[in-house]
ZAZA-956026 format. One record per residue (C-alpha): z, y, x; residue number from 1. Coordinates in steps of 0.1 Angstrom, whole numbers, padded with zeros to 4 digits. Each point is the difference from the previous one (the first is absolute). Example, Ala and Ser with C-alpha at 12.3 -4.5 7.8 and 13.67 -1.06 7.14 Angstrom:
BEGIN
> Z:Y:X:seq
> 0078:-0045:0123:1;
> -0007:0034:0014:2;
This chain:
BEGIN
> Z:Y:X:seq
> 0000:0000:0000:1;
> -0009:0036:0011:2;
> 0020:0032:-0005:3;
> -0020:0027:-0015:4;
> 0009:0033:-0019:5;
> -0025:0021:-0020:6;
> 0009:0039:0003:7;
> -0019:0032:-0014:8;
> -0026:0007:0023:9;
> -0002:0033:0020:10;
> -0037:-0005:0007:11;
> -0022:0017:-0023:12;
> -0026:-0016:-0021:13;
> 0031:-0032:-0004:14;
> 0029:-0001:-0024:15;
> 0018:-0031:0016:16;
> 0003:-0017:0035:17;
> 0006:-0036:0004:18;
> 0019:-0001:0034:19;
> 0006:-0030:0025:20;
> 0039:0004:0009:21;
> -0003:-0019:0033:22;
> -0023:0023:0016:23;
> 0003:0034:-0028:24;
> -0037:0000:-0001:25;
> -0015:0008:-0033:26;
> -0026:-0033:-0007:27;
> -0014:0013:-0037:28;
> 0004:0026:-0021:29;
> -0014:0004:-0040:30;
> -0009:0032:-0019:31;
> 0008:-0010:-0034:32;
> 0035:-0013:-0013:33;
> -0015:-0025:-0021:34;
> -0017:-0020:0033:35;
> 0033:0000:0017:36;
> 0017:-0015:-0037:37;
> -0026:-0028:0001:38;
> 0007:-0009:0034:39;
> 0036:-0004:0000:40;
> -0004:-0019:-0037:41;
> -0021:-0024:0020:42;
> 0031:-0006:0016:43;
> 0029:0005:-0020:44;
> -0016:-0004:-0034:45;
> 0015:0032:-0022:46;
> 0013:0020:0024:47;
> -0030:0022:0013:48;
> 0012:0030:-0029:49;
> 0033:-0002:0011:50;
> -0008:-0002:0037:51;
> -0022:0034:-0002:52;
> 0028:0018:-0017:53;
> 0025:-0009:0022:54;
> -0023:0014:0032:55;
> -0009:0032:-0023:56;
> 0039:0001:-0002:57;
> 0011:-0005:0031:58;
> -0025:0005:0026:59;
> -0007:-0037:0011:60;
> 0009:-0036:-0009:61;
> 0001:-0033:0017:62;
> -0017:-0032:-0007:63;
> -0004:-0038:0019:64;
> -0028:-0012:0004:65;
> -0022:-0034:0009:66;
> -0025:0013:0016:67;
> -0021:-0037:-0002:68;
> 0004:0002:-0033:69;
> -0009:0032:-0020:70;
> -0026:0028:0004:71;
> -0005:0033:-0001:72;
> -0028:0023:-0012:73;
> -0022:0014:0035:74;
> -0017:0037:-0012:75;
> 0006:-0016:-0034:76;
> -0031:-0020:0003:77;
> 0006:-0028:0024:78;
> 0025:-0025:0001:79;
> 0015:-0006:0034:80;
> 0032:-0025:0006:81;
> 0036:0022:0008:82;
> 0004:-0020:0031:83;
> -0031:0012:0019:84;
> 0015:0035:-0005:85;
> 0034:-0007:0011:86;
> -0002:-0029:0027:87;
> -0005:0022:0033:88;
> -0030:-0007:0018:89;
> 0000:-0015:0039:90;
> -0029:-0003:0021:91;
> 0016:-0018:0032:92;
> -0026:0013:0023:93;
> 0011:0031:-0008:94;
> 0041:-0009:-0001:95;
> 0003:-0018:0030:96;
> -0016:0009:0033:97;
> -0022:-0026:0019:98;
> 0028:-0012:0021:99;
> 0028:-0003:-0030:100;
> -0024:-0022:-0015:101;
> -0004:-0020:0029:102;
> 0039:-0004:0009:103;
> 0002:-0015:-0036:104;
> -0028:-0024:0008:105;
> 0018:-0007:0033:106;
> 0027:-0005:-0013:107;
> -0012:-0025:-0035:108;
> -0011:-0021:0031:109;
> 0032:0002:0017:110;
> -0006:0022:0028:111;
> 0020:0026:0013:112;
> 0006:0025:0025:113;
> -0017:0027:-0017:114;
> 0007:0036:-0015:115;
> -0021:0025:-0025:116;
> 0014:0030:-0014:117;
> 0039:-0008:-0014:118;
> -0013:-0040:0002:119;
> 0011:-0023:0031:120;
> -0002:-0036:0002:121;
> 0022:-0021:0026:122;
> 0013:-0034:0005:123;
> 0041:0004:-0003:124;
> 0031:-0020:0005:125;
> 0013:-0020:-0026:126;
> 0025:-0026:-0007:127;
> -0001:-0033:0016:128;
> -0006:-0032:-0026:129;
> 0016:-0022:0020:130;
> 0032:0018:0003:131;
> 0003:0002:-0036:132;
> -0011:-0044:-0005:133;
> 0021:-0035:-0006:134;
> 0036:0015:-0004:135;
> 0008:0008:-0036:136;
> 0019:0032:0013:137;
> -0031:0011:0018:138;
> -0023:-0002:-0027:139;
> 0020:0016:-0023:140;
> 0004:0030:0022:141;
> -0044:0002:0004:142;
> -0008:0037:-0001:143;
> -0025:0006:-0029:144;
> -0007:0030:-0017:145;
> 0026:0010:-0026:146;
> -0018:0027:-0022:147;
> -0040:0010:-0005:148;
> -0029:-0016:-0005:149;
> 0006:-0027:0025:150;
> 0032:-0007:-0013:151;
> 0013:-0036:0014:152;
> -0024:-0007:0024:153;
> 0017:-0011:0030:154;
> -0009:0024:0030:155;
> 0002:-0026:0029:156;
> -0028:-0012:0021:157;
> -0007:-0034:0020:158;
> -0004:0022:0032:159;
> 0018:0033:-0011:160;
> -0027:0018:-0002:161;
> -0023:0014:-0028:162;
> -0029:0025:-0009:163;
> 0013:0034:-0018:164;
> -0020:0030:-0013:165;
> 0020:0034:0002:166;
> -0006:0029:-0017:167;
> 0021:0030:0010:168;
> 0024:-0017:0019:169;
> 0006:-0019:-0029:170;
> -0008:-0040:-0003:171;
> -0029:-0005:-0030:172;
> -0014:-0038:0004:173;
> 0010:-0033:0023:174;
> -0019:-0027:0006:175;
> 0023:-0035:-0009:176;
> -0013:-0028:0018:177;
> 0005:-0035:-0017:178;
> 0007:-0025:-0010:179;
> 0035:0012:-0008:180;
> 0031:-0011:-0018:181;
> 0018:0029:-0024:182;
> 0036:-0005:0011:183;
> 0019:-0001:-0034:184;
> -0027:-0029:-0007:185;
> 0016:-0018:0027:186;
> 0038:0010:-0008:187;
> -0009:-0016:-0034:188;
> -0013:-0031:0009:189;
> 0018:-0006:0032:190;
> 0028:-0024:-0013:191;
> -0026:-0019:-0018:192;
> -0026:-0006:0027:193;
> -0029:0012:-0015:194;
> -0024:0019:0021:195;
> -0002:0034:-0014:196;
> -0037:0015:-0011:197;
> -0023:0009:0027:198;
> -0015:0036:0000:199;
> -0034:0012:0017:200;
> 0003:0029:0018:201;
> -0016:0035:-0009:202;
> 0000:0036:0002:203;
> 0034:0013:-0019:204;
> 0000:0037:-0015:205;
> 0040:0009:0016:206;
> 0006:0037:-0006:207;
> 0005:0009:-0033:208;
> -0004:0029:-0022:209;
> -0009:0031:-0008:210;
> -0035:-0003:0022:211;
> -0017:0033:0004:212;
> -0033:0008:-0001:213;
> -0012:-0007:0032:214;
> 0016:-0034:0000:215;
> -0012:-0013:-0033:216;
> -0035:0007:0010:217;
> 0008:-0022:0030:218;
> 0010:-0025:-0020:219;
> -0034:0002:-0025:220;
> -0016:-0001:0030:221;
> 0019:-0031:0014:222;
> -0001:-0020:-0031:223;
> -0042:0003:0000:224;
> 0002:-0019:0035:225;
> 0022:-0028:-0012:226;
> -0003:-0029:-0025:227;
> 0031:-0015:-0019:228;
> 0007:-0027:0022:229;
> 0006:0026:0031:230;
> 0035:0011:-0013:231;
> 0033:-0015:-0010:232;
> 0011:-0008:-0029:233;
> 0023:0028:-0004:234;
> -0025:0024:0005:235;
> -0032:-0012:-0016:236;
> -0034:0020:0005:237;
> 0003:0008:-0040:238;
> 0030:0021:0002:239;
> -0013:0016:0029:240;
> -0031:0006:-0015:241;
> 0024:0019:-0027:242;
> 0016:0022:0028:243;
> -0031:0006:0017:244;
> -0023:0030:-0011:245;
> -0037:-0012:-0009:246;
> -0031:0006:0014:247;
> -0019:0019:-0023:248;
> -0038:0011:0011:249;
C-alpha cells in the first residue's frame, strides 16, 4: 500500500493534486471535482463526495493505495496504472558507476579486494567451526547472528575466513560456505543422535534496515546477477528483490 494525499492545487489551470508522500512530488492532478469523485469511488465505493469536501474543507486529505491494482485518469483521456507514477525509476548505468557495478559482480563470484565509491569488498576473520564442534557446551555457545535478516545463521567458517561486502564501513552481504549445520539443529537432536539437516552455502543479506538509496540500488542491482539458488535461506533472492530498487528503462 502507498501513502498519498490529495490537496488544493496551487498550480493554475488544476483544482486538486494527487501527491506521492514518499518523495512529496505531485504524480496527477484533475480539473474538475467530479473526475477526482470517480477516482477515489473506484476505490472506496461511496466516498469520492465525501472525500472532495473534506479536501475543499481542509486543504488536503489522505488515502492508501494499491498501486497494482487501481487506476487513474492520465490528461483525462488515457488510462495509465498508479504504480508507474509512483514506483521511482532506476537506470543502473546511470546509479552505479562502471567500477561499483563491477565490485558487485566481483564480489556475486566471490572475489574481493576491491573498492568503488562507499563499496569495498575484503576477505575478513571469522569464527573458527571447529572450535565451536563435538562438545555440547561448544555448540551451544556458536556465534550466529541474533537480529536481521540473517537471523540464526551461524557466523563460523571451516577455515575462519569468509567473503564480506561493506558499504560505508558498515558490513552489507557475506558469502556462507557449505555445507553447514545450524547450531540449535544440532542442540535439538544431539541427545537423540540424529544428524541435524545439512544446508548449502550462499550469499546472506546481514545488515539490516533502513537501506538508503544508494544501497537499495545496489542491492537491485545485485539481485539481477544472481539466481535463487546463490543465497541462503534466510535471505532468499525474493526478498531482496523486495528491498532492491528496480531497473526501469
Amino acid at each position: 500500500m502507498h501513502k498519498l494525499t490529495v490537496k488544493l492545487s496551487d498550480k493554475s489551470g488544476y483544482n486538486y493534486d494527487l501527491v506521492n508522500d514518499k518523495n512529496g512530488k505531485v504524480i496527477h492532478s484533475w480539473k474538475r471535482s467530479e473526475m477526482l469523485e470517480k477516482w477515489v469511488d473506484g476505490y472506496i465505493p461511496g466516498n469520492g463526495k465525501n472525500f472532495v469536501k473534506y479536501v475543499d474543507k481542509n486543504g488536503s486529505g489522505k488515502i492508501k493505495v494499491a498501486p497494482n491494482k487501481f487506476v487513474i485518469p492520465f490528461r483525462e483521456n488515457k488510462m495509465i496504472k498508479l504504480k508507474e507514477l509512483i514506483v521511482e525509476k532506476i537506470n543502473y548505468n546511470k546509479e552505479l558507476s562502471r567500477d561499483e557495478r563491477l565490485l558487485l559482480q566481483k564480489f556475486q563470484r566471490g572475489a574481493v579486494g576491491n573498492k568503488a565509491g562507499d563499496f569495498e569488498t575484503k576477505d575478513i576473520d571469522v569464527p573458527l567451526k571447529s572450535e565451536y564442534t563435538g562438545d555440547i557446551k561448544k555448540i551451544k555457545k556458536t556465534p550466529v547472528w541474533k537480529s536481521g535478516p540473517a537471523k540464526g545463521l551461524p557466523q563460523t567458517e571451516r577455515t575462519g575466513r569468509a567473503e564480506a561486502l561493506f558499504y560505508k564501513g558498515k558490513e552489507i552481504m557475506r558469502h556462507k560456505h557449505g555445507p553447514f549445520y545450524y547450531p540449535q539443529e544440532v542442540v535439538k537432536n544431539y541427545d537423540l543422535h540424529k544428524v541435524s539437516e545439512r544446508y548449502n552455502g550462499g550469499i546472506a543479506l546481514v545488515a539490516d534496515g533502513p537501506y538508503d538509496r544508494k544501497l537499495r540500488i545496489a542491492l537491485g542491482f545485485f539481485a539481477t546477477k544472481t539466481v535463487a539458488a546463490h543465497w541462503v535461506d534466510e535471505t532468499p533472492l525474493k526478498d531482496i528483490k523486495k528491498i532492491g530498487l528496480k531497473w526501469w528503462n
